[in-house]
N, C-alpha and C positions, 0 to 999 in steps of 0.2 A: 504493500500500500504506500510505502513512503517514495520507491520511484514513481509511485504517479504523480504524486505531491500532495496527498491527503493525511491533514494531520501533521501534530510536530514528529520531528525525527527524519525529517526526509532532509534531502543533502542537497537536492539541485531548485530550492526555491527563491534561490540570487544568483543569475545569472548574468554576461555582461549586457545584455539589452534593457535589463531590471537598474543594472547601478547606473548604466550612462543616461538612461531616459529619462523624462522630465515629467510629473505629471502636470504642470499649467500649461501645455497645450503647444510650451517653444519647442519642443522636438516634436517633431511629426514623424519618426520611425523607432516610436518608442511600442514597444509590442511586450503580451505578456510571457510569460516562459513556458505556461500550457496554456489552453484554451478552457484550463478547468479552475483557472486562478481567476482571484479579483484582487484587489487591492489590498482587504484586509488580510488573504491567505498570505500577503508574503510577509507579513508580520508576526504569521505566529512562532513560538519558540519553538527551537528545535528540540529539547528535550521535559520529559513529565517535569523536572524540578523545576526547573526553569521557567514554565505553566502558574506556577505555586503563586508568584507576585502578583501575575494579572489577576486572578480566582480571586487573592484577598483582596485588592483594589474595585471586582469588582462587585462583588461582595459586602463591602464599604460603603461604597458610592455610588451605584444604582439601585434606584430606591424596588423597581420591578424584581428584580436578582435579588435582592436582597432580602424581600417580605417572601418572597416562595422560599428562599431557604430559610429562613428561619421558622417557618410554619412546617414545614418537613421534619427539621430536626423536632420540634416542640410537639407535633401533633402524635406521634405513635409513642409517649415517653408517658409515664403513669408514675404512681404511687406503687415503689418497691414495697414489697405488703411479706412479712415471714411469717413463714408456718411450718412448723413442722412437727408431728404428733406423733413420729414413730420412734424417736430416739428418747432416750430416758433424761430425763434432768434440762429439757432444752429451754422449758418452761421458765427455768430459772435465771437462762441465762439470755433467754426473751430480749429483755428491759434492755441492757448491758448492749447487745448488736443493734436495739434502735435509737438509744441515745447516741451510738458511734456513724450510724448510716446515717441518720435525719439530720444531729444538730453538728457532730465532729466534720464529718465527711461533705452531707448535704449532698448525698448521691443523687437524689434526681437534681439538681442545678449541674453536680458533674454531667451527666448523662445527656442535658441539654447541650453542654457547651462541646461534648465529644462529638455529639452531632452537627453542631456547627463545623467543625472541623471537617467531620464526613462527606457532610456535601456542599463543602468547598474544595476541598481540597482532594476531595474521594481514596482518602486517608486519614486515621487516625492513629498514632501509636503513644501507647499508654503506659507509664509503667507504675509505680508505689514505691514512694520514699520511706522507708525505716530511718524515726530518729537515732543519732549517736552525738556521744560525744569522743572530741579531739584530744588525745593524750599525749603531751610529751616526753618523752622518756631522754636521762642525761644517759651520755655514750658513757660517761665513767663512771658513778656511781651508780646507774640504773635504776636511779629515783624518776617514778614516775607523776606527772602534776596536768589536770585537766588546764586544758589553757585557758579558760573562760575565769580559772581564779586565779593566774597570772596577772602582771601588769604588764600592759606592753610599750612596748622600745624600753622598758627597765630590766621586766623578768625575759621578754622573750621577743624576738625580733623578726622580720624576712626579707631576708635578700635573695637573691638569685634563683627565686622557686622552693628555696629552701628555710627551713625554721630555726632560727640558734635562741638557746636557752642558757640564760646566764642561773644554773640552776640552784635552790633555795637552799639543798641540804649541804652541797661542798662548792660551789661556787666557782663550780668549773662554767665555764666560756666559752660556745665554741656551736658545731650543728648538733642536730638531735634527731630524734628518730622519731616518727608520727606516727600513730596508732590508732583507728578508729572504732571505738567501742559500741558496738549497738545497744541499747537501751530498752524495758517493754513500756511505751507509754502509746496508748491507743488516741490520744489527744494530739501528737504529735504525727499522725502519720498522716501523709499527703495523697493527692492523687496527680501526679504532671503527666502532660499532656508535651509532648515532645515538639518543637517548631519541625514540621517536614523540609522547611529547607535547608535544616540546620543536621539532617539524616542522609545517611548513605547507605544503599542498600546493596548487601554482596550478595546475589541471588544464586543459586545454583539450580538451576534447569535438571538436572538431573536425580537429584535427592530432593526437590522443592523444598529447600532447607533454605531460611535466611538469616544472614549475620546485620546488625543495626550498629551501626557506627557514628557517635557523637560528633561534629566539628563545634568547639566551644568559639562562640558569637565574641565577633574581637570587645563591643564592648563591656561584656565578663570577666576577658583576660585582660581587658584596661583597668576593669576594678581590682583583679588583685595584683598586677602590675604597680599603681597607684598606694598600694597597703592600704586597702579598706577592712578596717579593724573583723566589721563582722562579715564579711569575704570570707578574711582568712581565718573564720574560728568556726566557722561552717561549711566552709570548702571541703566536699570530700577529699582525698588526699590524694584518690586515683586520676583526679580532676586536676591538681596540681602537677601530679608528673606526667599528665598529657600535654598540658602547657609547656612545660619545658623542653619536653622534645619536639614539641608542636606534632605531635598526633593527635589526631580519634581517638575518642571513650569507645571501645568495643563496650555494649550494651549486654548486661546477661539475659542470655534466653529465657531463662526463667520467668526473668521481671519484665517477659515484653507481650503488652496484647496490642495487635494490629488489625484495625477495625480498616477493611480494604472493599474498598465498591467493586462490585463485578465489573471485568473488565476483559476483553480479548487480549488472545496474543501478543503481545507486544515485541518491537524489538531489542535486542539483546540488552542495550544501554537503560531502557526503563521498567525492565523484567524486576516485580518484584512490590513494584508500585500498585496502585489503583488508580484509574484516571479520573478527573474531575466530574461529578456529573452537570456541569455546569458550561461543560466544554463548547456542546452543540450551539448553546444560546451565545458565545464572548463573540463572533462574527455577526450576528444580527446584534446587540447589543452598539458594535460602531456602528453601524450604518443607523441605527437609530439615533446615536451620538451625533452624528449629522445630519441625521432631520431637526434636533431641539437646534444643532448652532444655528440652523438653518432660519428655525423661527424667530430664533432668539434676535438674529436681525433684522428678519419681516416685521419683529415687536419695534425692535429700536428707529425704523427706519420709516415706517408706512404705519402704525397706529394710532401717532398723532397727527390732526392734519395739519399743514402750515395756510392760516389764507390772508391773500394778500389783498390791500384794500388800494383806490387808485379812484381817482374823478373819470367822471365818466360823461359822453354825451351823445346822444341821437343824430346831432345835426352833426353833417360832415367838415361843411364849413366854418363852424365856428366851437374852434377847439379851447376846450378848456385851458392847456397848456400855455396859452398864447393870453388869454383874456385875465387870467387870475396869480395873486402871488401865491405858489406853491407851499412855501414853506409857512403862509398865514391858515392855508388849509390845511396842513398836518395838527397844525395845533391848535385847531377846530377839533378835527377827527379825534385826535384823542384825551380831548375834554369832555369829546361828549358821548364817549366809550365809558372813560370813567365815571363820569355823572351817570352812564347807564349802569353801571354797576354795582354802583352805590341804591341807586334807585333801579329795579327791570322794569318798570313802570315809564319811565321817564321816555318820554319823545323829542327827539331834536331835529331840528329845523334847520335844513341846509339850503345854501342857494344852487344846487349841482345836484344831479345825479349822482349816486356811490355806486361806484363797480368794486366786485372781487372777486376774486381767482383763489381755489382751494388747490392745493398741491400733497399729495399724499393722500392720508385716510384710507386706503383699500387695504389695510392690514388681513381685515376680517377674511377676504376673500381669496387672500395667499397663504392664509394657514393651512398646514400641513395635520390638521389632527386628526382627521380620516387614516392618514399614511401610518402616521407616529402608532393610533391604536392597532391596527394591522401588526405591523413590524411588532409591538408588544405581544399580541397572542403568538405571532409565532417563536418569542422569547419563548411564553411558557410552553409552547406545545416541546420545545428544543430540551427543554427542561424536566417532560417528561411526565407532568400533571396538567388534570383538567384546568378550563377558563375560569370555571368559579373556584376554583381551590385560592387566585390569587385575586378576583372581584368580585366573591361575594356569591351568594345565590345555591350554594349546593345543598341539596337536600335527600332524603331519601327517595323521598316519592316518586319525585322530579328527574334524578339521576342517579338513580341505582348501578348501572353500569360504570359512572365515574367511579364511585366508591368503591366498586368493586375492583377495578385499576390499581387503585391507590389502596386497597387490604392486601391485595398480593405483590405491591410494589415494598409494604412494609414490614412483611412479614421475615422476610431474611433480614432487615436491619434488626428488626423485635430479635430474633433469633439468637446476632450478632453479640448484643445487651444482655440476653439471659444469660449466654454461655461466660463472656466478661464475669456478668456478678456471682453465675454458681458454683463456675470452675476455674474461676483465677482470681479474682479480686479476694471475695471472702473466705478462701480454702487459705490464700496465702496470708492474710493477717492472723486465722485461726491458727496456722502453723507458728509466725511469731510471737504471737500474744499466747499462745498453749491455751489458748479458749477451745 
């Protein structure tokens, strides 16, 4: 698909007839590179990550894109509801997993915003932070001291990636050794939601096995570059010796749920991804972007009208110009514009005829918002849900078939969420917490 030139990842969508041509009209042998191209296809990126900025942008910023996703994410997301009556003792410990899902966690707010991710991005990777604390330990006497009850640039210092500990029990000087302790506090655990463009994915076609690979965001490594105190007393440490050698965090598998849209085949380079479902609509989405510039100047240019007012006369022969001082009727005219203003009652008595001339005003009839609502449905149609899902109107009665669309459109994402909360989120706190 990519040598025809559909879709990012194709190679031959800038070619030299694409870079010398012009598109206002001064070259006349400017031609496109298929006859399957327009304008906005040679913009798109060549690779899924690369996708990622446009999707949040547009996303962000187009208010159409923007209300259908987030009614997608919000609309199949419910109240997590436990039960379970065949295990012994679970009753007890009931209270305890809903005060952590509801008020600690706030799984359905998580659950909303993982969706958002999802169809923007038609990726979600997830994982759960375990609190710890930072422990220094002296190379010489092997006194260890959590760094949080240190002082620092007194007790403990970092330069070069590195911690030196001028340590409290023999007062040795020098580097130290770092050690991250894990802790059980269910109060303390997170849920991150990973930036995808901040992910590398190693896929392997063969074992459909994938490795997730961190690139830490320059400015992270400017904060602990910079010695931001609570950086570096919360920086894991595996986080700090990827910095210094300037690698990727390899992500452990354990810790990783990848919430991934259906997606075909791809090639080798975005194997591993899910692609945006949002994709279809970013090409109609510009061309709508130049139907609003479009009006936006039929507003500024022809809405208001200009008119121009001038003496006037019937008789051919005897021209006002010639008979009267011009400049004593201007300031006639708008005397008694203003007196008319003051007063709309008010009648003024001129010795002339008033002629005027309107110039503009036909805004109304060069609007394009027949066009604009067009090119919107077939945003949502691109998008993959019915018209009334994004204005309004859907009902049972009315549209049984749409909902019907949209129950088996949501039922693999539902599916997606259940297996997240039954078999990864909550199996793995239970395993640290020993719940």
């Amino acid at each position: 698909m990519a040598a025809s030139g559909f879709g990012p990842g194709s190679s031959y969508r800038f070619t030299s007839s694409y870079r010398h041509g012009s598109l206002d009209g001064r070259n006349t042998n400017f031609k496109y590179p298929s006859q399957w191209w327009d304008v906005a296809h040679m913009e798109l990126p060549s690779t899924v990550k690369s996708l990622f900025k446009w999707c949040r942008y547009h996303v962000l910023v187009n208010p159409l894109i923007s209300a259908v996703t987030k009614k997608m994410a919000a609309y199949p997301i419910t109240k997590v509801v436990l039960d379970d009556q065949g295990e012994d003792g679970f009753d007890k410990n009931k209270k305890r997993w809903e005060d952590f899902l509801y008020r600690t966690i706030d799984v359905n707010r998580q659950q909303l915003e993982i969706g958002l991710d999802y169809y923007t991005y038609g990726n979600c990777v997830v994982s759960i932070f375990y609190p710890f604390h930072k422990y220094l330990r002296c190379k010489n006497c092997n006194h260890q001291e959590r760094i949080k009850r240190l002082k620092f640039k007194k007790q403990w210092d970092f330069r070069n990636f590195e911690y030196h500990l001028n340590c409290p029990k023999c007062s040795h000087n020098g580097t130290c050794s770092v050690e991250d302790v894990f802790y059980k506090s269910a109060r303390d655990i997170k849920i991150i939601r990973w930036n995808p463009s901040d992910l590398t994915i190693d896929f392997n076609p063969i074992t459909q096995t994938s490795e997730f690979a961190y690139k830490i965001p320059g400015k992270l490594r400017k904060k602990v570059m910079g010695k931001n105190r609570k950086y570096l007393e919360e920086m894991p440490q595996k986080f700090v010796e990827s910095m210094k050698y300037r690698r990727p965090v390899i992500l452990t598998s354990e810790n990783i749920f990848h919430f991934k849209a259906p997606t075909p085949s791809l090639e080798s380079n975005d194997q591993g991804w899910g692609y945006p479902p949002i994709l279809p609509a970013l090409k109609d989405s510009f061309y709508l972007q130049i139907m609003k510039k479009a009006q936006e100047a039929v507003m500024l240019e022809h809405l208001v009208p200009l008119d121009i007012i001038f003496p006037s006369s019937q008789d051919a022969n005897a021209s006002p110009y010639t008979s009267i001082n011009l400049s004593d009727w201007k300031r006639k005219i708008e005397k008694e514009l203003t007196q008319w203003r003051m007063d709309p009652n008010h009648k003024p008595i001129l010795p002339l005829p008033v002629g005027y001339q309107r110039v503009g005003g036909n805004g109304r009839a060069l609007m394009l918002t027949q066009e604009i609502r067009a090119m919107s449905e077939h945003i949502i149609t691109g998008m993959g849900v019915p018209q009334e899902f994004a204005f309004g109107g859907l009902s049972w009665t009315g549209s049984s078939v749409s909902l019907r669309m949209l129950e088996n459109q949501f039922m693999s994402y539902r599916d997606m969420h259940e297996h997240f909360l039954k078999h990864f989120f909550i199996p793995s706190v239970a395993r640290f917490m020993g719940w």
